[in-house]
py3Dmol code that shows the C-alpha trace and the ligand (Angstrom):
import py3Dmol

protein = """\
ATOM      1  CA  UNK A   1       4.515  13.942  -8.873  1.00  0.00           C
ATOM      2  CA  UNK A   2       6.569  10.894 -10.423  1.00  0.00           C
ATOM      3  CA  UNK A   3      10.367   9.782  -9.859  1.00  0.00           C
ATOM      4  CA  UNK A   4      11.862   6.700 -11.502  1.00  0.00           C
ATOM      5  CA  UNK A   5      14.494   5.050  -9.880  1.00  0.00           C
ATOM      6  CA  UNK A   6      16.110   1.716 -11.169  1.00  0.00           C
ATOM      7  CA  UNK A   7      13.849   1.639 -13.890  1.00  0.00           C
ATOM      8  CA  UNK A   8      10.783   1.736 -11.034  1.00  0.00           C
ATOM      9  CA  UNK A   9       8.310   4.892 -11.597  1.00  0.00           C
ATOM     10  CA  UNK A  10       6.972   6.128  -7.911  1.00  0.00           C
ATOM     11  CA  UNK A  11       3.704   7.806  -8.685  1.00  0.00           C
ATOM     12  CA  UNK A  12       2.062  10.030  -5.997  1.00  0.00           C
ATOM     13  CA  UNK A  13      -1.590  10.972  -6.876  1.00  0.00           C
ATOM     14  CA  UNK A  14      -4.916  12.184  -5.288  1.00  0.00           C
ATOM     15  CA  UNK A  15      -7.851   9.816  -6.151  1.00  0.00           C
ATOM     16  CA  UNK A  16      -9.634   6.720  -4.476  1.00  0.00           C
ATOM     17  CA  UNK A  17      -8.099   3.385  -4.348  1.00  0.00           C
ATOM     18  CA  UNK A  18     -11.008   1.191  -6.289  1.00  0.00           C
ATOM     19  CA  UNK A  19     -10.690   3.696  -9.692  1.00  0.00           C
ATOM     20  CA  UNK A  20      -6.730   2.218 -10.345  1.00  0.00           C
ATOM     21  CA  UNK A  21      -8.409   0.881 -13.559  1.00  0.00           C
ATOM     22  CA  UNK A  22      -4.538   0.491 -14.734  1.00  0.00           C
ATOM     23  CA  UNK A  23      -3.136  -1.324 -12.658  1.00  0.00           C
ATOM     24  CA  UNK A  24      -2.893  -4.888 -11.803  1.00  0.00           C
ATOM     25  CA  UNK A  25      -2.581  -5.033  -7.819  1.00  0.00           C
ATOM     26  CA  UNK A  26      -4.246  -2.800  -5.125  1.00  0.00           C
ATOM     27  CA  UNK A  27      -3.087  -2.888  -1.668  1.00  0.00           C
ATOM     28  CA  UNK A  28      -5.844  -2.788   0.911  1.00  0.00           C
ATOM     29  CA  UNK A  29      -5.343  -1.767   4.705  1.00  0.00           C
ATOM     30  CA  UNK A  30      -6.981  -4.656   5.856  1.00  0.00           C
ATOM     31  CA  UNK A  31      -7.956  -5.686   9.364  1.00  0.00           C
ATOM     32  CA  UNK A  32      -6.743  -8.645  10.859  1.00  0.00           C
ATOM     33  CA  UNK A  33     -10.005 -10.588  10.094  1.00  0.00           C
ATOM     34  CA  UNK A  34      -9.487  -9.349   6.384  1.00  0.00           C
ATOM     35  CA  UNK A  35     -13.235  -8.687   6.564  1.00  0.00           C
ATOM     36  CA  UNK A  36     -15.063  -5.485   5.194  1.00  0.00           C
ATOM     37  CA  UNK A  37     -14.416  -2.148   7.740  1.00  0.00           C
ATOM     38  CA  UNK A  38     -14.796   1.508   7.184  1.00  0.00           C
ATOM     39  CA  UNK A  39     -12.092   3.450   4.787  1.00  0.00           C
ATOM     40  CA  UNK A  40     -10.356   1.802   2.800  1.00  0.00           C
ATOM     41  CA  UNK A  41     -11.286  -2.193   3.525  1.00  0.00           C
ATOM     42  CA  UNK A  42     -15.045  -0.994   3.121  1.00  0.00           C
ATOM     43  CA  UNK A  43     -14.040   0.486  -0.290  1.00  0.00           C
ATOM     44  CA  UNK A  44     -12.705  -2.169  -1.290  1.00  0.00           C
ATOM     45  CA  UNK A  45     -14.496  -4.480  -0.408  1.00  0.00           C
ATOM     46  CA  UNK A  46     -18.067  -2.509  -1.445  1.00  0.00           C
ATOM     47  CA  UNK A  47     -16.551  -2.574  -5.220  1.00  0.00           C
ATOM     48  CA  UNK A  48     -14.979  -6.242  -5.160  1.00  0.00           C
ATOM     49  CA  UNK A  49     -18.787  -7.834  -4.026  1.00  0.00           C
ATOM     50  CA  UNK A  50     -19.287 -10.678  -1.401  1.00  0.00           C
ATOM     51  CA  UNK A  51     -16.745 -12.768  -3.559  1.00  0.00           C
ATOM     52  CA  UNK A  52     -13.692 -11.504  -1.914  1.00  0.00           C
ATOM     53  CA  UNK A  53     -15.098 -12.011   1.649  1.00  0.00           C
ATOM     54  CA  UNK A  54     -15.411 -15.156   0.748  1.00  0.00           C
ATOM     55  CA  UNK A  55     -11.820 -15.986  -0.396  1.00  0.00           C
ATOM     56  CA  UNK A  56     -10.190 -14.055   2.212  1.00  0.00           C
ATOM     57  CA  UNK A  57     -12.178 -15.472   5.405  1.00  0.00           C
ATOM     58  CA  UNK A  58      -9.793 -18.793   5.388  1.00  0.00           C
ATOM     59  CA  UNK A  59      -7.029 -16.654   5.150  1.00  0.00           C
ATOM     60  CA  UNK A  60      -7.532 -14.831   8.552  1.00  0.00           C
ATOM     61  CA  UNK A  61      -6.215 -13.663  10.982  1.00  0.00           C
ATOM     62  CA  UNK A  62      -3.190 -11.910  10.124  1.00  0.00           C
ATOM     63  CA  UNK A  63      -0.779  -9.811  11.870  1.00  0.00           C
ATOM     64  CA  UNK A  64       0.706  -6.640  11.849  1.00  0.00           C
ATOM     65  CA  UNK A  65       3.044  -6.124   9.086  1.00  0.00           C
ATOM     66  CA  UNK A  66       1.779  -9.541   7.519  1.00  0.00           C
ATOM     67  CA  UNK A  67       0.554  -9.407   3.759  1.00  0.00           C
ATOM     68  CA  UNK A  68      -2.050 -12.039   2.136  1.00  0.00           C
ATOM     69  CA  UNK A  69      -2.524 -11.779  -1.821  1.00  0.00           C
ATOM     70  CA  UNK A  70      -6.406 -12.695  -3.748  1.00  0.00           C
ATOM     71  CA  UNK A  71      -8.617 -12.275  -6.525  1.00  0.00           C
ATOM     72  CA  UNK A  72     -10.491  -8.774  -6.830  1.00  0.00           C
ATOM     73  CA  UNK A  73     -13.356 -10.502  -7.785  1.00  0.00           C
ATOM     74  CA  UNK A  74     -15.230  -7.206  -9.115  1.00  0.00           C
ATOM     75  CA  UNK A  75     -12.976  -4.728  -9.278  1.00  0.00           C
ATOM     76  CA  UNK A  76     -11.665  -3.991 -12.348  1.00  0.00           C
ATOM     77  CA  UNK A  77      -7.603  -5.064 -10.845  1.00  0.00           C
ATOM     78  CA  UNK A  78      -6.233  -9.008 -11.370  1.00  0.00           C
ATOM     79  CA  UNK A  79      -4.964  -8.956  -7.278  1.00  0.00           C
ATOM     80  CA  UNK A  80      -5.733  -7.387  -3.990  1.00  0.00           C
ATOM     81  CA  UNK A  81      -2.698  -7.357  -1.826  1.00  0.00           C
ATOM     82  CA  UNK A  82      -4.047  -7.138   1.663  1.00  0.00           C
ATOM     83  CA  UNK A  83      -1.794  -5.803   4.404  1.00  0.00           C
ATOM     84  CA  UNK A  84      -2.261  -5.252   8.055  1.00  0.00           C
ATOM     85  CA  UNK A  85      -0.790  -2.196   8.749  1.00  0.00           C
ATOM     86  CA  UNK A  86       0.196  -1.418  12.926  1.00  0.00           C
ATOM     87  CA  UNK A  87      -2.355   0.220  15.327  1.00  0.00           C
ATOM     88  CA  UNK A  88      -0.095   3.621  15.918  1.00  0.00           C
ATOM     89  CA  UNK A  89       0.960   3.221  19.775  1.00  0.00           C
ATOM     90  CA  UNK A  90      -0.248   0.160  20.126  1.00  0.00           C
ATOM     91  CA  UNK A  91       1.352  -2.028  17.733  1.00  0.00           C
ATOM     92  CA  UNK A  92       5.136  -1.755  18.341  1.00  0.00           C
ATOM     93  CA  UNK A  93       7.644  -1.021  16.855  1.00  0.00           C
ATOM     94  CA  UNK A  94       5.064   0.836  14.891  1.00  0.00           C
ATOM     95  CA  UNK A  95       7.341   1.508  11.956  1.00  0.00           C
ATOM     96  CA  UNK A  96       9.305  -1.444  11.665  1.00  0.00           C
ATOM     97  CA  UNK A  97       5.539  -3.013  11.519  1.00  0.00           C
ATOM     98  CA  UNK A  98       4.539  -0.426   8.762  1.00  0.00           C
ATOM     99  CA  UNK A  99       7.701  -0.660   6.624  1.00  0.00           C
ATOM    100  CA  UNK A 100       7.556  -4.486   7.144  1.00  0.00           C
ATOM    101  CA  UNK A 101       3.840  -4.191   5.627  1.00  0.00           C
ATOM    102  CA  UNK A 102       5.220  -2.257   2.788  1.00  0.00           C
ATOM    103  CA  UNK A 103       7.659  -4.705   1.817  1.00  0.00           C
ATOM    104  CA  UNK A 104       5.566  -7.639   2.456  1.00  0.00           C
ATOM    105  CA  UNK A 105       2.754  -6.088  -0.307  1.00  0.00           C
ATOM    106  CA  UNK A 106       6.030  -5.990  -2.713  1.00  0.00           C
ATOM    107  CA  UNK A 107       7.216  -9.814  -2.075  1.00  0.00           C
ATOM    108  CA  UNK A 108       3.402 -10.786  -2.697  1.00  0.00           C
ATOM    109  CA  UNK A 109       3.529  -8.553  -6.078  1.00  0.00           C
ATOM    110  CA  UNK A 110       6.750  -9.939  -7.129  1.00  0.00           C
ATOM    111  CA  UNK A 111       5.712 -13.387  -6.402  1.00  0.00           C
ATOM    112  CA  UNK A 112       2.517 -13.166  -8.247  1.00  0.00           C
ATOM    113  CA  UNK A 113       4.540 -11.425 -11.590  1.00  0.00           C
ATOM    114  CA  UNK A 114       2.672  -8.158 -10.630  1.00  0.00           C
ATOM    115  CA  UNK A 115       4.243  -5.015 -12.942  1.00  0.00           C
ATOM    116  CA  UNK A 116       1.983  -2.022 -11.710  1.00  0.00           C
ATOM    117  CA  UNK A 117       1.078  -1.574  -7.589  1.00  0.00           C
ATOM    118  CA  UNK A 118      -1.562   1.197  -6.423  1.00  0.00           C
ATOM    119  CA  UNK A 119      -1.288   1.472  -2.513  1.00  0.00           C
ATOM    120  CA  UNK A 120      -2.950   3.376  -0.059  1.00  0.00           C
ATOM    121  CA  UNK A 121      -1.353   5.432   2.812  1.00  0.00           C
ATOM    122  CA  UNK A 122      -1.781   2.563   5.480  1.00  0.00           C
ATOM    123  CA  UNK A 123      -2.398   3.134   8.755  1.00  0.00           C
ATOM    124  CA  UNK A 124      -2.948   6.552   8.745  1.00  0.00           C
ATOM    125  CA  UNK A 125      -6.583   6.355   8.964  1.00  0.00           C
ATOM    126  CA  UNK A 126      -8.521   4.131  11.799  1.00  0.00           C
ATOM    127  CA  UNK A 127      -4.947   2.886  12.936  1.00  0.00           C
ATOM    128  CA  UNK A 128      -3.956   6.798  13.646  1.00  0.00           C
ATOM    129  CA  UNK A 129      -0.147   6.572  12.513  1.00  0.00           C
ATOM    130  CA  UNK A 130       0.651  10.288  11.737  1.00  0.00           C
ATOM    131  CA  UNK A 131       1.032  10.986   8.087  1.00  0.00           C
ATOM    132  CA  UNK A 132       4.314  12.812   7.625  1.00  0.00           C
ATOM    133  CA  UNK A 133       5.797  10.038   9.538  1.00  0.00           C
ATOM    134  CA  UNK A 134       4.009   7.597   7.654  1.00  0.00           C
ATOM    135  CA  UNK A 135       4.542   8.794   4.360  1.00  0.00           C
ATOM    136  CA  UNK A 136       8.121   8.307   5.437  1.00  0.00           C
ATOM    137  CA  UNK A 137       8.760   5.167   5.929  1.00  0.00           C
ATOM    138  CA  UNK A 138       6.427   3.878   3.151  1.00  0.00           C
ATOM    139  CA  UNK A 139       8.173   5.894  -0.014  1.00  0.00           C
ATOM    140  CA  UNK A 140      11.610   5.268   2.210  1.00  0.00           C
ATOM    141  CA  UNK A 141      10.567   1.549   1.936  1.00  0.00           C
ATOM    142  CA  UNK A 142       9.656   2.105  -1.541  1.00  0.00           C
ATOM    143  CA  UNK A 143      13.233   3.843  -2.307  1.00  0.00           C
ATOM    144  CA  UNK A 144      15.129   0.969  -0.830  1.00  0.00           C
ATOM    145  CA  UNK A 145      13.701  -1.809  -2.836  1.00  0.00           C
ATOM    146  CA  UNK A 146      12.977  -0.079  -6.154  1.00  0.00           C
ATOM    147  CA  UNK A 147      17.031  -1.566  -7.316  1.00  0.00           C
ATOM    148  CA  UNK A 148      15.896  -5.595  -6.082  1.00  0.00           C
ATOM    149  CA  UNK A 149      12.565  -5.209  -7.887  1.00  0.00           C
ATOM    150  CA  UNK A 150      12.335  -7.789 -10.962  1.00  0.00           C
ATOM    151  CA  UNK A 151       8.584  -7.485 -12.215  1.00  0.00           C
ATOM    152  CA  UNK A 152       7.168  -4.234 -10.572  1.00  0.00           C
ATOM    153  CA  UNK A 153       7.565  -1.266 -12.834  1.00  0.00           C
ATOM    154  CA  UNK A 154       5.003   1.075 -11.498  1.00  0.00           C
ATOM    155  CA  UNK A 155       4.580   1.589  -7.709  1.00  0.00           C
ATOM    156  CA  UNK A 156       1.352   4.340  -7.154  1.00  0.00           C
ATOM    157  CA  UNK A 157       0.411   5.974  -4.031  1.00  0.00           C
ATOM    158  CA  UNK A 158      -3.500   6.748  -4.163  1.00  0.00           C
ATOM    159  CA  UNK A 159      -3.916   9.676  -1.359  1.00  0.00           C
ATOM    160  CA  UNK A 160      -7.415  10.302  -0.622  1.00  0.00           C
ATOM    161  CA  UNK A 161      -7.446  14.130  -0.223  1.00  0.00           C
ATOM    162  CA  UNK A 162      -5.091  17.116  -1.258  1.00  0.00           C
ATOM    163  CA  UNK A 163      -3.148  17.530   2.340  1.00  0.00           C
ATOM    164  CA  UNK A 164      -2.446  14.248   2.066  1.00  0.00           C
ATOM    165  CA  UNK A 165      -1.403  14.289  -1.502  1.00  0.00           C
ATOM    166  CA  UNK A 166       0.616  17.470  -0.314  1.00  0.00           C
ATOM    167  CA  UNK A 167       2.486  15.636   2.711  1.00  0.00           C
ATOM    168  CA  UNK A 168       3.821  12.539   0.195  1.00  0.00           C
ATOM    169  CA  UNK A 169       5.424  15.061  -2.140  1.00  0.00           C
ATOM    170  CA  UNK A 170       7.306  17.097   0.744  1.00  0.00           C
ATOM    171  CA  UNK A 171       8.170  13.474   2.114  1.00  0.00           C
ATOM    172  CA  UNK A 172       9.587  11.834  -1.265  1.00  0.00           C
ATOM    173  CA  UNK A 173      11.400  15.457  -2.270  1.00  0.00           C
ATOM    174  CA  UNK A 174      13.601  15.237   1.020  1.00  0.00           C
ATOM    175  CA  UNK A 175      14.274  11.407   0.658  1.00  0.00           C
ATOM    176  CA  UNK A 176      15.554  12.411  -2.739  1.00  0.00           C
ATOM    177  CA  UNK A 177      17.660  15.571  -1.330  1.00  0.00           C
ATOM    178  CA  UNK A 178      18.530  13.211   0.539  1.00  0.00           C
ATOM    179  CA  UNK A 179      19.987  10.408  -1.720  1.00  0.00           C
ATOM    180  CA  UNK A 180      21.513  13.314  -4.012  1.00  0.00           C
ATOM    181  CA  UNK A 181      23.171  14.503  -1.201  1.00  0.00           C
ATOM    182  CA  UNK A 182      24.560  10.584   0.346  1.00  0.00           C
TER     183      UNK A 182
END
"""
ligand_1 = """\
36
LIG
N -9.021 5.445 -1.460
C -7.821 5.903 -1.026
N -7.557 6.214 0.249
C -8.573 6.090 1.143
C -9.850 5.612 0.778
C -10.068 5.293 -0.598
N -11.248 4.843 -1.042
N -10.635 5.584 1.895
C -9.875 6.022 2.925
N -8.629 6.342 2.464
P -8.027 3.352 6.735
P -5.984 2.051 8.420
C -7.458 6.818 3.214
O -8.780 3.757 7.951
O -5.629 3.313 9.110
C -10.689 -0.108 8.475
O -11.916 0.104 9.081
C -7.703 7.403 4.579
O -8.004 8.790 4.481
O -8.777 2.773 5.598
O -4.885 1.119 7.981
C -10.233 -1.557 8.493
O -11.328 -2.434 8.667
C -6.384 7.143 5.285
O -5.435 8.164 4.982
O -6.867 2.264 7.091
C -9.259 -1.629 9.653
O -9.894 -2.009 10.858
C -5.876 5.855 4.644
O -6.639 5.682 3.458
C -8.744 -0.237 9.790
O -9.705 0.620 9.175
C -6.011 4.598 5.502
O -7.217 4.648 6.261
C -7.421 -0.010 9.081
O -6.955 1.271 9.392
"""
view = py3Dmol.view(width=600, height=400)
view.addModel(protein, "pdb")
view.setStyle({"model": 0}, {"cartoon": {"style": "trace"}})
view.addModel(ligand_1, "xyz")
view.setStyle({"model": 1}, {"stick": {}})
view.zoomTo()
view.show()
């Protein structure tokens, strides 16, 4: 499923965050040390090789909602965007924190002249935030700020299995009833 708003395509897709051959930035859910982890960080940081490690270890700790931008060493992107997504009922306000993430990950991009974006669904793994509610606030997030985008021009949401994939199209098709309705 695609939707282009303000000349900003919003792609939703089912696939694995370190095959985005196409496009320039990937958004990791880090951990606050930014080191390797399971899901998505071990991914990551499996197919960038010990080189990334090394250029994110002065960069830690972050915090929740906090994004840091790098290299991606051996991966075959120019950036990883690393974001630190909350820790679902611990981490409050949880989606203030997640949508903050999400915007943070842009203002990195944007900085950095970045025209193409793949993200993951953050925090809905290890951090437990609830999908439906997750997949919310991020294409809500994504909605808002596709008009104040300057160099972004394709934002892709990499969903690791078909539910998932599934829950991000029911959430962006109400967000749009939504707007056609406003
Ligand atoms: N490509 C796309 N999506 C993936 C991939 C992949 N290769 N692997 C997992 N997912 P998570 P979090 C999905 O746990 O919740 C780590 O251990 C997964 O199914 O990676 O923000 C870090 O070290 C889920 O829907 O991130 C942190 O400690 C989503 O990506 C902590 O987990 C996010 O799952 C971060 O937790």
């Amino acid at each position: 499923m695609a939707h282009t708003k303000a000349g900003v395509t919003l792609e939703l897709v089912q696939g694995n965050i370190v095959k985005q051959n196409d496009v320039e930035a990937v958004v990791n859910a880090a951990n606050a040390q930014l080191r390797t982890g399971g899901g998505v960080a071990g991914a990551i940081h499996g197919a960038a090789g010990p080189g990334l490690a090394k250029e994110t270890k002065p960069l830690a700790p972050i915090q929740p909602g906090e994004a840091v931008i790098t290299g991606a060493h051996d991966l075959p992107n120019a950036h990883v965007i690393h974001v630190l997504g909350p820790v679902y009922g611990r981490d409050e306000p949880s989606d203030e924190l997640l949508r903050t993430g999400y915007e943070n990950a842009l203002q990195r991009a944007e900085e950095n002249g970045v025209t193409s974006i793949a993200f993951p669904a953050i925090s809905t793994g290890a951090f437990g935030y609830p999908m439906d509610e997750a997949a919310h606030i991020a294409l809500k997030t994504m909605l808002d700020w596709a008009p104040r985008l300057d160099t972004v021009e394709l934002i892709r949401f990499v969903l690791f299995d078909g539910s998932d994939l599934k829950v991000h199209e029911q959430a962006l098709s109400a967000l749009l009833d939504a707007e056609d309705a406003a």
